[in-house]
C-alpha positions as CSV (number, residue, x, y, z in Angstrom):
1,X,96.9,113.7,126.6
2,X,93.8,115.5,126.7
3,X,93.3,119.5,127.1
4,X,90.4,120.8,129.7
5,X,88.8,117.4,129.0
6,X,89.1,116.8,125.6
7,X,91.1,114.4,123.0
8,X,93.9,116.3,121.6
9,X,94.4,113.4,119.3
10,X,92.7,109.7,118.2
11,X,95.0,107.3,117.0
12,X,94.5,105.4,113.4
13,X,95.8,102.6,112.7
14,X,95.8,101.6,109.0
15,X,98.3,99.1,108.3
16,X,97.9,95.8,106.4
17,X,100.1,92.5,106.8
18,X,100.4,90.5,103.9
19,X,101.9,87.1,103.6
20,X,103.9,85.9,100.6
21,X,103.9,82.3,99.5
22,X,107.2,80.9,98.2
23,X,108.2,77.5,97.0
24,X,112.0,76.7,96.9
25,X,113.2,74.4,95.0
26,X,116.1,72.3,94.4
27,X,117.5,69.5,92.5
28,X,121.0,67.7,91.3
29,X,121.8,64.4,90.5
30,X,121.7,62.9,94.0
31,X,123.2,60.2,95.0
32,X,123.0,56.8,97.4
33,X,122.6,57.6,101.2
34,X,125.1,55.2,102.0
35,X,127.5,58.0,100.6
36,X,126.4,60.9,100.5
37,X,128.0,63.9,99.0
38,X,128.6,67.5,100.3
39,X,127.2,68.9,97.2
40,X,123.2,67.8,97.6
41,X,120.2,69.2,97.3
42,X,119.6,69.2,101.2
43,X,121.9,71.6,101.9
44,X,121.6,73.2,99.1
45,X,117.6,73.8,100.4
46,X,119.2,74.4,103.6
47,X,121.8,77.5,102.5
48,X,118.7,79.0,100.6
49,X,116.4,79.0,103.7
50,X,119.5,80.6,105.3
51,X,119.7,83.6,103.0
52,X,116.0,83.9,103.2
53,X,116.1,84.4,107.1
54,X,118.6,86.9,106.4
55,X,117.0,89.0,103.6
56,X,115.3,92.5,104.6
57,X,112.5,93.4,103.4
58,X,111.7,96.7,102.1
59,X,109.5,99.0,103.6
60,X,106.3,99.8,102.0
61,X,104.2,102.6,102.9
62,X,99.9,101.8,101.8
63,X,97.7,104.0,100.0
64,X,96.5,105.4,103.0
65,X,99.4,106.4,105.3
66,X,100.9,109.6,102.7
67,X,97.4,111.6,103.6
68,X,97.1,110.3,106.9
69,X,100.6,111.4,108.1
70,X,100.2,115.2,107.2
71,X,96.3,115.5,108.4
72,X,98.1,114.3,111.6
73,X,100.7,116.6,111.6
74,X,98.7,119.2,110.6
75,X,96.4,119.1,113.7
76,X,99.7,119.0,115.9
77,X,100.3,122.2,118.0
78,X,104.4,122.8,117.9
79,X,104.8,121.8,122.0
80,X,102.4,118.7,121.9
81,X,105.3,116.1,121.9
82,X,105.9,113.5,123.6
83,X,105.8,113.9,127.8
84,X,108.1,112.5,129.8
85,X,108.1,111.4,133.6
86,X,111.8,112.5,135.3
């Protein structure tokens, strides 16, 4: 929104996306694959990959985002929220 021409506000964007390497690994005595067994290390790989599809992880704020929030706030005037279109 802007007010009698000018920027009210100029959004920041300071995030960061990290990646995490993992290896996974898995062993047990094995077996022949003319008979396999329904304890082996495949699905025991595969049951691990499972939980790790399901795991959440946490939230984590950066070094920057805790002063950027309130200087954004700060600059806010009480009725500047969101508009909507009915």
């Amino acid at each position: 929104m802007a007010e009698h021409g000018q920027a009210l506000i100029m959004g920041v964007d300071a995030s960061e996306k990290i990646y995490r390497r993992l290896q996974l690994t898995v062993t047990n005595p094995g077996g022949h694959s003319s008979i396999p067994v329904p304890d082996n290390a495949i699905y025991h790989l595969a049951d691990g990959l499972g939980r790790l599809e399901r795991y959440q992880f946490p939230f984590e704020l950066n070094d920057v985002n805790p002063r950027l929030l309130p200087a954004i706030v700060g600059r806010s005037k009480p009725d500047s929220g969101p508009k909507t279109c009915s």
